[in-house]
Structures are given as C-alpha cells and as structure tokens.
N, C-alpha and C positions, 0 to 999 in steps of 0.2 A: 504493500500500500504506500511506500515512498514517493512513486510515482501520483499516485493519488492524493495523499494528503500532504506532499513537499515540505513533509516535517518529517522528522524522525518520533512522534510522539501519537502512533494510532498504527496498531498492528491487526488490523480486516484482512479478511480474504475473500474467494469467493473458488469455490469446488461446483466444476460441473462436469454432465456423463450423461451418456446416452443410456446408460444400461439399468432398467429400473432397480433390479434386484440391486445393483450399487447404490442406487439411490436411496432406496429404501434403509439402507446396512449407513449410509451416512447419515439421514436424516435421524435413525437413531443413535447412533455412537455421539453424534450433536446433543443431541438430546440427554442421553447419559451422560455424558462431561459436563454440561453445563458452556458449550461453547459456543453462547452467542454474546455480541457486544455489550458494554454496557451504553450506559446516557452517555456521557463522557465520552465513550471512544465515539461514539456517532456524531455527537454535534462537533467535536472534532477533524471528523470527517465532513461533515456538512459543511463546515467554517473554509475546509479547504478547497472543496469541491466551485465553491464559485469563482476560485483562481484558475479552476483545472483550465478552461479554454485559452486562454492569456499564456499560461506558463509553459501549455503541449505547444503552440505557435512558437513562442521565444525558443524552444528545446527544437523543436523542428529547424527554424531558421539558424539558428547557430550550428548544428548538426551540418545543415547545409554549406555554410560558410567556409567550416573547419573542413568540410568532405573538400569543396574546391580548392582551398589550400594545400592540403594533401596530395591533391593530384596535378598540382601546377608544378612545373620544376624550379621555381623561386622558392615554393615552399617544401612537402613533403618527399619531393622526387631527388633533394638535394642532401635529404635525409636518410635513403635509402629506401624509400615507400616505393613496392612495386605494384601494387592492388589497393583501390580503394574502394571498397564497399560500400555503397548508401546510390536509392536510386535516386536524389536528384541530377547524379551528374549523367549527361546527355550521352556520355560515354558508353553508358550500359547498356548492357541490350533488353533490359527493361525499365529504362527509363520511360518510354511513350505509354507503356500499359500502368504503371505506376502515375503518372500524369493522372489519367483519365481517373483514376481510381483513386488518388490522393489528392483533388485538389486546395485541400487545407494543409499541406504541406508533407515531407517526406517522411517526418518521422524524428524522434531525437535521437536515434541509434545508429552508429557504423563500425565500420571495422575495418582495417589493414593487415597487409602482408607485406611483410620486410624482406627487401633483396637478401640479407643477409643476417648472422646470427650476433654481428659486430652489432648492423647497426640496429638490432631491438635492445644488446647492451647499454647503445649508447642515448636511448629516449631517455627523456626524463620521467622520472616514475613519482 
C-alpha cells in the first residue's frame, strides 16, 4: 500500500482469485484472524487516496524523464546503460500499443540492463 497511501504508515492489501473454493478458505482465514483494517488505517488511507491521481502522474512523468535520460548517450549510454525499459520511449516496440492504452501516462516503473558488471559497480546505490 506504499504506492497507495505514499506514507509508510497504513499496511492494506487486497487478495484476489478466480477460484471460489480459495475464496471461500480466504474469506474465512480473514475472518478467523481478525484481518480486516481498523478506522485509523482506513481514513489513513482515504486521506491518501485523494493524492493518488497527482502523485501516479508526477511518478509517471519522472519515470519518463529519467527512462529518456537513460537512453540518451549524454546520459545513461555514457554510463554503461545498454536497455532501457519503460514504454514511453518511442524506441520500443511497444510503445504505440502502450500509447493507446496508457494515455494518462506510462507508469512510474523501469528498468535497465548494464553493458557490463563494472558499470552496475559503479551506479550509485
């Protein structure tokens, strides 16, 4: 729920399954534990939850930023970066279905592959 409540202070989840018998064996194991939220975590959550659009857009467009720096040779090609993953860059080969399908933005997640085992030593960690 980091993502969700962009605090580190409200631990939600959410379990799901096609398979009723699972269902069933969860909703009671829930139930036997006592594992639903209290007040507190929920309006917690609630409180964060009217940030969530603002802050998925800010986490998308930075995503995007850092992916094109990455894959520019000014920036991450200089560093050793030989893959960068995230589909906003036009490079991918699905970028255009990612388009059509994400037009609020790509996403705040990527990832790289390092020409070499030097230079993921030498990232800053």
């Amino acid at each position: 729920t980091k993502y969700y409540s962009g605090h580190s202070d409200a631990l939600l989840g959410v379990a799901v399954t096609k398979d009723e018998e699972m269902a069933s064996a969860m909703v009671e194991e829930r139930s036997a534990l006592g594992a639903t939220p209290g007040g507190l975590e929920c309006w917690l959550l609630l409180r964060s939850l009217r940030t969530l659009d603002l802050r998925v857009r800010r986490q998308s467009e930075s995503a995007q930023r850092l992916a094109l720096w990455l894959d520019s040779e000014e920036g991450g090609r200089r560093l050793g970066v030989q893959v960068v993953h995230h589909s906003s860059l036009p490079s991918r080969e699905d970028h255009e279905i990612a388009k059509q399908q994400m037009p609020g933005g790509f996403g705040g997640v990527l990832s790289i592959e390092l020409k070499t085992e030097e230079a993921a030593k030498a990232l800053p960690s």
